[in-house]
C-alpha positions in Angstrom: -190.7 51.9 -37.6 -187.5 53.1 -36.2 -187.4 56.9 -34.6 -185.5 59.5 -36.7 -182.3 60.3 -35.8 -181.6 63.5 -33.9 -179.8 66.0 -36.4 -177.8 67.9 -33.6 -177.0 65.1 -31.1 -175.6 62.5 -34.1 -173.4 65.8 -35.5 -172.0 66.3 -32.2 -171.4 62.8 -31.6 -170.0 62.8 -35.0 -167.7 65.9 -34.6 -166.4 64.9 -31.4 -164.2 62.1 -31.8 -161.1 64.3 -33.3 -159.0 61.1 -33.9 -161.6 59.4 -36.1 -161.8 62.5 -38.5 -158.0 62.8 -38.5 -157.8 59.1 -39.6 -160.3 59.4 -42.3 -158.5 62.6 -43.5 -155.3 60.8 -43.5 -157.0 58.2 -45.1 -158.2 60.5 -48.3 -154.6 62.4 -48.5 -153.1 59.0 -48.9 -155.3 57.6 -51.6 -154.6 60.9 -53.7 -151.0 60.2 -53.1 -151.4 56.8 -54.6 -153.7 57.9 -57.5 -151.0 60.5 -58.2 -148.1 58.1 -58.2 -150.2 55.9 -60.5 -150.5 58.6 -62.9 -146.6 59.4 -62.6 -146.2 55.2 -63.1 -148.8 55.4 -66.1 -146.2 58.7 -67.9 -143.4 56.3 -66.8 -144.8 53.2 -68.4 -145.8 54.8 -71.4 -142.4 56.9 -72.1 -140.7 53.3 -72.0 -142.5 51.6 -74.4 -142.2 54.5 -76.9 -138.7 54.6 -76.1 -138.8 50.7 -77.1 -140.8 51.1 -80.4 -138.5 53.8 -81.9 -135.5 51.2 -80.9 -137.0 48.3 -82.7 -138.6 50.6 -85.7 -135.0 52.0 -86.3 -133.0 48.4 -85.5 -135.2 45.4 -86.5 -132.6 43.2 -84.8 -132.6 44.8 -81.8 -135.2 43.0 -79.7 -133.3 40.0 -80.3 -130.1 41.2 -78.1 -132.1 43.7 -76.3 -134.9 42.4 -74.8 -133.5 39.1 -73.6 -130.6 41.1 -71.3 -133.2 43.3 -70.1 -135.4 40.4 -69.1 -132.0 38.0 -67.7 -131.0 41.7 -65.6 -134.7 42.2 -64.3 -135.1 38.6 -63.7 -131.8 38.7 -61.3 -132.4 41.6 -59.4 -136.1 40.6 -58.9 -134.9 37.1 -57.6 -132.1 38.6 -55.5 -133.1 41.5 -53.6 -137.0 42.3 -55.0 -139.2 38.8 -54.9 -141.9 40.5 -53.5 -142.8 42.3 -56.8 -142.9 39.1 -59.6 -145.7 38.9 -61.7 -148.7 40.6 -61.5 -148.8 42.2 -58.1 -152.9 41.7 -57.5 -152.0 38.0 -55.8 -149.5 40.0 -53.2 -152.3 42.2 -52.2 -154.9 38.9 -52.3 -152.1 37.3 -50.0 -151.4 40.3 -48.1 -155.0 40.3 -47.2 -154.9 37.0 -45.9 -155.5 35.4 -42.2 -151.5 34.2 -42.7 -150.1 37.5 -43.5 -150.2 39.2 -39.9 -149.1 42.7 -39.4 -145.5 41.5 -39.0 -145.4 40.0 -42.6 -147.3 41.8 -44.6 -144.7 43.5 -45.8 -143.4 40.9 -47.6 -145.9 42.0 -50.0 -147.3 45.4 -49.8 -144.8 47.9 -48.7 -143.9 51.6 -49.8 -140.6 50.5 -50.8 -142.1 47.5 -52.8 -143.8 50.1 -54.9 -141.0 52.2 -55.8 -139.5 49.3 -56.9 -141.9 48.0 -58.7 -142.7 51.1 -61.0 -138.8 51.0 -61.7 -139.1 47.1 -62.6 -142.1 47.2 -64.5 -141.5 50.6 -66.9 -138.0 48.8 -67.5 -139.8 45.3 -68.6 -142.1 47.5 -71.0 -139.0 49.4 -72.5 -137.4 46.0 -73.2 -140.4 44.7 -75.0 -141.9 42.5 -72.9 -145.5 41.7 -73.0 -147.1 43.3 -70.2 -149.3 45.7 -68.5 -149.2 48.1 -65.9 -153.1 47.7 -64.6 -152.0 44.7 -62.3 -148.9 46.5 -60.6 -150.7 49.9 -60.2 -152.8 47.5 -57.5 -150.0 47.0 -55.5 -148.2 50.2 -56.0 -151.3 51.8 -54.8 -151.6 48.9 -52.2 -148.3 49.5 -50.9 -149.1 53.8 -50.4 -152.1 53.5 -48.8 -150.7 51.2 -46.4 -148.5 52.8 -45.6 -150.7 55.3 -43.9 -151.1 53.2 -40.9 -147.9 54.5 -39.5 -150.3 58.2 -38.9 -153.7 57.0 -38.6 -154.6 56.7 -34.7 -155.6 53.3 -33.4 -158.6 54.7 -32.5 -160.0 56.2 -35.9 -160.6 52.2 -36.6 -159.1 51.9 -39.6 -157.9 48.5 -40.5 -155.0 47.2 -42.6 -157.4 45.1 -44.1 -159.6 48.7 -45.3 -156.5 50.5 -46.6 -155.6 47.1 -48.5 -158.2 47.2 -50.6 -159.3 50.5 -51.1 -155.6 51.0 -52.3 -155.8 47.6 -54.6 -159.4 49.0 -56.3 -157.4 53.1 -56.5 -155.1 51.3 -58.7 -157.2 50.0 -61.6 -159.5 52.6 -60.9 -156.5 55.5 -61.7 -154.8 53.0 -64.1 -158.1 52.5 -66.2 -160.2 55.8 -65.1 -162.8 53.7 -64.5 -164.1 54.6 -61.2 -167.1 52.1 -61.0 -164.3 48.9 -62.4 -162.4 49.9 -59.4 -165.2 49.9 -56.5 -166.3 46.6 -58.7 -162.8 45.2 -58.6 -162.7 45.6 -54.7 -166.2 43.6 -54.1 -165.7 41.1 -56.3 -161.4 40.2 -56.3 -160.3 41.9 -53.2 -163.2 41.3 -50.4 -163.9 37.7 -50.6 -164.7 37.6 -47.1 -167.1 39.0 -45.3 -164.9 40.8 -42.9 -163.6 42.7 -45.8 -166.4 44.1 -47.2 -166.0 47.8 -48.3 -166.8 50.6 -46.2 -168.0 54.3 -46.9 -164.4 55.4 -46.4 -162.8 52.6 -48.5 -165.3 53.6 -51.4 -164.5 57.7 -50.5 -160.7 56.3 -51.1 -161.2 54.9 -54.5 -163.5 57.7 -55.6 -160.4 60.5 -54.4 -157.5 58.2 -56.1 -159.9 58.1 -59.4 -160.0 61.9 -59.2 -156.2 62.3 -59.5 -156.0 61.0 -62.8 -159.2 62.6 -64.1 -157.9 66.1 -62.9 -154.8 65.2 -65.0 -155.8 63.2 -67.8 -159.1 64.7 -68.1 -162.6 62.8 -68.1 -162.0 60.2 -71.3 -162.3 56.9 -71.5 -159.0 54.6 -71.7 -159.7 53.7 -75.5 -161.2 57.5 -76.8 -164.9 57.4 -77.9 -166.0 54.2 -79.9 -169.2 54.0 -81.1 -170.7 51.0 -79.9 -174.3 50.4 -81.1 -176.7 48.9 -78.5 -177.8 45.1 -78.5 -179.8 44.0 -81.2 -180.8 40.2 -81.8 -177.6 40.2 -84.8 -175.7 40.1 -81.8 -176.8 37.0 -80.1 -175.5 34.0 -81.8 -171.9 35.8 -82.6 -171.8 36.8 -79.1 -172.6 33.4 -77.9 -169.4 31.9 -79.8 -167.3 34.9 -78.6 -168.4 34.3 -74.9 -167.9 30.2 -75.4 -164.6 30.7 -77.6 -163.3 33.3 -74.7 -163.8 31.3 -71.7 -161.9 28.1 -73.3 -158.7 29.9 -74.3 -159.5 32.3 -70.9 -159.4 28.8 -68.7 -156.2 27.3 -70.8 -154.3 30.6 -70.2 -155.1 30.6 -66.1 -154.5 26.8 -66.0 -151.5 27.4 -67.9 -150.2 30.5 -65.7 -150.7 28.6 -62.6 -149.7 25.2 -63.6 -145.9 27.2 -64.7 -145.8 28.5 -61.8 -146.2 26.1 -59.5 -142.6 25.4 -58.0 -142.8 21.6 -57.5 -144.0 20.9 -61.2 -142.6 18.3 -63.4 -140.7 18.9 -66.9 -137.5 19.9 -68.4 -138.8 23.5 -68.7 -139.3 23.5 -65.1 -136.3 22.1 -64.1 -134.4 24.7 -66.2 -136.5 27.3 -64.4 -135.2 25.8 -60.8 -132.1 25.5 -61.9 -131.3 28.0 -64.0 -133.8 31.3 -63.9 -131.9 34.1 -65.4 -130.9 31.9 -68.3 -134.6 30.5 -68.1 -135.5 34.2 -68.1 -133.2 35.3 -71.1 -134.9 32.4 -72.8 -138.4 33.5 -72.8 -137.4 36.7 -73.8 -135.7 35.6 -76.8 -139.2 33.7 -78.0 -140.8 36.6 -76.9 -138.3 38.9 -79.5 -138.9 36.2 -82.2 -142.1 36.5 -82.3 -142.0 40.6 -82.0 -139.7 40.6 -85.0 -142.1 38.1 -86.7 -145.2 40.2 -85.8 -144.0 43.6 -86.9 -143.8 44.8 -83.6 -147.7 44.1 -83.0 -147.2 42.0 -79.8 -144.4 44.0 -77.9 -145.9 45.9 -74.7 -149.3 46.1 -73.3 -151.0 45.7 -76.6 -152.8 49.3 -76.1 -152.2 51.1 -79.4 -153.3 47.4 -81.0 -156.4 47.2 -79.4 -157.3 50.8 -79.6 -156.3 50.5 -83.7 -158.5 47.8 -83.8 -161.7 49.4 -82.0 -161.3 52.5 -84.4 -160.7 50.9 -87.6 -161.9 47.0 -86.7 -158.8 45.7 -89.2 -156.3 43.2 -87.9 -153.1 44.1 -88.3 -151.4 40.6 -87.6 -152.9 37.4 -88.6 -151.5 35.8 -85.7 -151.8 38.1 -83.1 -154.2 36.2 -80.8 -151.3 32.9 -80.2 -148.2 35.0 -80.6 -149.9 37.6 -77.8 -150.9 34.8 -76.2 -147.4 32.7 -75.7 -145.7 36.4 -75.2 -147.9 37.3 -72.3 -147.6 34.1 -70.4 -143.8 33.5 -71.6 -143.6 36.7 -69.8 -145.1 35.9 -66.5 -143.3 32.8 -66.2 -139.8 34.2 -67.1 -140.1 35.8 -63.6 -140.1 39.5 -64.1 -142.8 42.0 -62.8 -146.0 43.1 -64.9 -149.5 42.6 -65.3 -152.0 40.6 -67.8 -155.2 42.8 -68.1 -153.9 44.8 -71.0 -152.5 42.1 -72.5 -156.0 40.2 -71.3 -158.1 42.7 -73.5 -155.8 42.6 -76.4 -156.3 39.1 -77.0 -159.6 39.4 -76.4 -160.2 41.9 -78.9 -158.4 39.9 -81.2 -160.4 36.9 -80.5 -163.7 38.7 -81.0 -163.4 40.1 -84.3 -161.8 36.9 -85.8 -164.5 34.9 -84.5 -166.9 37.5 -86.2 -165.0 37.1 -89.4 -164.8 32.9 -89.0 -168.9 33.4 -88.8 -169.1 35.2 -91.7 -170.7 38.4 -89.9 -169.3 42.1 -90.4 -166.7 42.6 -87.6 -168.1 45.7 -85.4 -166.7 47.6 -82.2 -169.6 45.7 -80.3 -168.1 42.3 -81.2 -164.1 43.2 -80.4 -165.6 44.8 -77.2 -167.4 41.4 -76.8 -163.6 39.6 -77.0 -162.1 41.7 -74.5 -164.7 41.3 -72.0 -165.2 37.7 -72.5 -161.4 37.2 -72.4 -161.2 39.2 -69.3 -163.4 37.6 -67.3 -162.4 34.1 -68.2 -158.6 34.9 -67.3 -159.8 36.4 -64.0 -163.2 34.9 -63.0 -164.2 38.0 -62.1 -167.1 38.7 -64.5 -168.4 42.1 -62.8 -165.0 43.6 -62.9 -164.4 42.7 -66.3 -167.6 43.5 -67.7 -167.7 47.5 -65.8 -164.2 47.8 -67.1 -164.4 47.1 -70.6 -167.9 49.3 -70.9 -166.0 52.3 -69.2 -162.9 52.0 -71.5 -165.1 51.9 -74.6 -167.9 54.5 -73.7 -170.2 50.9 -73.9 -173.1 52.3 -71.7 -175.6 50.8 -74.6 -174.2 47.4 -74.7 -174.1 46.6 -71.2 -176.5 43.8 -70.9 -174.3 42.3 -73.9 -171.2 42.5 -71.9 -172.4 41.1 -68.5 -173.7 38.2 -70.5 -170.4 37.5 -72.4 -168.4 38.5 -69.0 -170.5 35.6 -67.4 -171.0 33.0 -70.2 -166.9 33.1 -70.4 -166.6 33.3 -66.6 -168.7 29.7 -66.1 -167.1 27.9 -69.0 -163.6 29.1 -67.4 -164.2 27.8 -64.4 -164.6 24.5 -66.3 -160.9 24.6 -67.2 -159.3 26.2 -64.3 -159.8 27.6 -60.9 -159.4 31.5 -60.1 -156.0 32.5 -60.9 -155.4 35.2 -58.7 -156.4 33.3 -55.6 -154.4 30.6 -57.0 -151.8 32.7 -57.4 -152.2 34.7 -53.8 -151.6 31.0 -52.0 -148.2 30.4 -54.2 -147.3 34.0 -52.4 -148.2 33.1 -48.9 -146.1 30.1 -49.1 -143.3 32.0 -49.3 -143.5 33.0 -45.7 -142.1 29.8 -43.8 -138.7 30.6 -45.6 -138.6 34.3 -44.9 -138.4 35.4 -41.6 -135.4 37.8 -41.7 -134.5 41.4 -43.4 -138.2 42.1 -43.8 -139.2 45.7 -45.0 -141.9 47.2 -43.1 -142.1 50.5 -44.4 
C-alpha cells in the first residue's frame, strides 16, 4: 500500500508554481467566454429562423426566390474568403487535432476569426431556410475561443493545444444542448480518439464552466421542456428493436451519402456541376430544398426543433413525409456548400422515424419510442453511440429510459457501421487535405 500523501508539502508544492495556476485560470475564463458566445450564437440562431418563418407564413412564395440567393451569396463568400467554416465544423476541430495540422496550420481550421465568421454564416443559412443546426458549429466556435487562449497561457502551465481543442469542441454541445454529461461524453468518445488526447481534470473543469454559462442564462431545463418518458417495460422491446435496426440503415445511407457527395474526385453529372459550377450548384439545392419547404408547410425549414419538440408533447406528425423530405433537405444542404450542422436535423428525423415505425407496427406511438428514433438516428449518423444516447436522455428528462437508449444508440451504431464508415473522421481527412494547397494568407488568431 502506497504512503498517504502529505497534506502541507503537496499544497505548497501545489501553490507554488504561480504560472500553472495562472494557466489554468486562463484556461476557465476562456471556456466561459466560449459558453457565453455560444449562448449569444444560440439568441442569434434562433432570432433568424423566426425571422424566416414569419417571411414564409406571410409570402408562401418566398422560399422559392429567397432561400436559393441566400444559399448561392453564402455559398460564394464561403468559397472565396471563409472555406474553413463549410459544413458542420466538428471535422475542422477532428482535423485540427490531427498529427498533420501543426501549430502553424491549425488555423486553417480553428481560429477566433473563423468563429465570428461562422456564427454570422450559419444564423444567415437558418434565416434563409436551410436545413440546419447550430449544435455542430457551436464545436468549432467554441473550438476556435478556447484556442485562442494559447496566446496568454505560459508555456510552462502545460497546457496543450491539443487540451484547449477539445475541451472547447465538448463546451460547445455541452452549452448548445445544456447537457453537460453529452459534452464530457462527446469529448471521450468523438474528440479523443487517441490516447494522447485523453481528457484531463482541467479539460473536464472547462466543459463543466462553459455548461454553466448557459445554465445561468437559460436556466436548468432540458433542451426539449419536460417529457414524460415512462421507464422500460418488455412492450418496448420488439418496437425498439425495429427502431434501432430501421435507424442505423437510413443512419449508414445518410453518412455514406454525405461522404460519398463530398468527396472531390467523385464521378457524376451532379459532381461535375458542383466542380464546375458551385454557386449555381448551391442555388440549386436550395431551390429543392424551398420546394420541398413549400410542399411540407414549412415543417422541414431550419433545425427541425419546434417539429421535434411538437412531436415529443403531442406524439402527432404533422407531415406525412417529413422523414425523406428532412432527409434530402439536410444532406442537400451540406452538399450545397454552406456552413451548418446535422444533429438537430439528426434527431428530427429520428424522431420521425421512431414514431412511424411505432405506428407501421401497429403499437401506440409514445415519447419513449420518438426518443428511441432520435437516439438511434443519432448514433447511426455519427457512430458515436455514447454521445448520442447521454444527449438524447438529457434533452428529454430520459433518466428512466436509459438502458433503452444505450441499446438503440448501439444496435443503430453496429448496423451503421455496416453501411458506412464514421463520418466525421471521414470528413476531418477531406479537411486535412486541404493543406498541401494552402500555405499562404493563413489566419492565426
Amino acid at each position: 500500500m502506497s504512503p498517504q500523501p502529505h497534506i502541507g508539502r503537496t499544497l505548497r508544492k501545489e501553490l507554488s508554481d504561480w504560472r500553472r495556476w495562472v494557466g489554468r485560470t486562463l484556461v476557465l475564463v476562456f471556456a466561459s467566454t466560449a459558453g457565453l458566445t455560444v449562448v449569444a450564437f444560440t439568441w442569434l440562431s434562433e432570432r433568424a429562423l423566426a425571422a424566416f418563418h414569419v417571411l414564409q407564413s406571410t409570402y408562401w412564395w418566398a422560399p422559392l426566390l429567397w432561400t436559393p440567393f441566400c444559399t448561392m451569396a453564402i455559398a460564394a463568400i464561403t468559397r472565396r474568403w471563409l472555406p474553413g467554416i463549410a459544413g458542420s465544423g466538428i471535422p475542422q476541430v477532428i482535423a485540427a487535432l490531427e498529427p498533420e495540422a501543426t501549430g502553424s496550420n491549425r488555423g486553417y481550421f480553428v481560429s477566433l476569426r473563423l468563429s465570428i465568421a461562422k456564427i454570422a454564416m450559419t444564423a444567415w443559412g437558418l434565416l434563409a431556410g436551410l436545413s440546419l443546426g447550430r449544435e455542430g458549429p457551436s464545436v468549432q466556435i467554441a473550438a476556435g475561443v478556447l484556442h485562442h487562449a494559447r496566446r496568454w497561457i505560459p508555456e510552462s502551465a502545460r497546457v496543450s493545444d491539443q487540451a484547449l481543442l477539445i475541451a472547447g469542441g465538448a463546451a460547445g454541445i455541452a452549452a448548445a444542448f445544456n447537457t453537460p454529461l453529452g459534452g464530457v461524453m462527446f469529448a471521450i468518445e468523438e474528440l479523443s480518439r487517441r490516447p494522447e488526447q485523453r481528457s484531463n481534470g482541467l479539460v473536464l473543469a472547462a466543459i463543466v464552466f462553459s455548461g454553466l454559462m448557459a445554465v445561468s442564462i437559460y436556466g436548468n431545463a432540458t433542451y426539449f421542456g419536460v417529457i414524460r418518458i415512462d421507464g422500460w417495460s418488455t412492450a418496448l422491446i420488439w418496437p425498439g428493436l425495429v427502431i434501432a435496426v430501421v435507424s442505423g440503415v437510413l443512419g449508414g445511407i445518410f453518412s455514406r451519402l454525405m461522404l460519398t457527395s463530398m468527396t472531390p474526385n467523385a464521378k457524376g453529372w451532379c459532381m461535375n456541376l458542383r466542380r464546375n459550377r458551385p454557386i449555381a450548384f448551391a442555388g440549386l439545392c436550395a431551390l429543392l430544398i424551398a420546394l420541398m419547404g413549400v410542399t411540407s408547410d414549412g415543417s422541414i425549414f431550419g433545425s427541425g426543433y419546434m417539429h421535434t419538440r411538437q412531436l415529443l408533447e403531442s406524439g402527432t406528425e404533422t407531415f406525412d413525409l417529413f422523414v425523406p423530405f428532412k432527409f434530402l433537405a439536410t444532406w442537400l444542404t451540406t452538399w450545397s456548400g454552406v456552413p451548418g450542422g446535422i444533429f438537430a436535423p439528426s434527431l428530427a428525423i429520428g424522431g420521425s422515424l421512431g414514431q412511424e415505425v411505432s405506428q407501421w407496427l401497429g403499437v401506440a406511438s409514445t415519447p419513449a419510442y420518438i426518443a428511441l428514433g432520435m437516439a438511434g438516428f443519432l448514433a447511426a449518423v455519427t457512430q458515436a453511440p455514447l454521445t448520442a444516447f447521454i444527449i438524447v436522455m438529457e434533452m428529454v428528462d430520459g433518466h428512466a429510459l436509459v438502458l433503452s437508449l444505450m441499446t438503440c444508440a448501439f444496435v443503430a451504431c453496429g448496423v451503421s457501421r455496416f453501411i458506412s464508415v464514421p463520418l466525421y473522421p471521414g470528413l476531418a481527412l477531406l479537411q486535412l487535405k486541404r493543406l498541401p494547397a494552402q500555405s499562404q494568407g493563413i489566419d492565426r488568431n
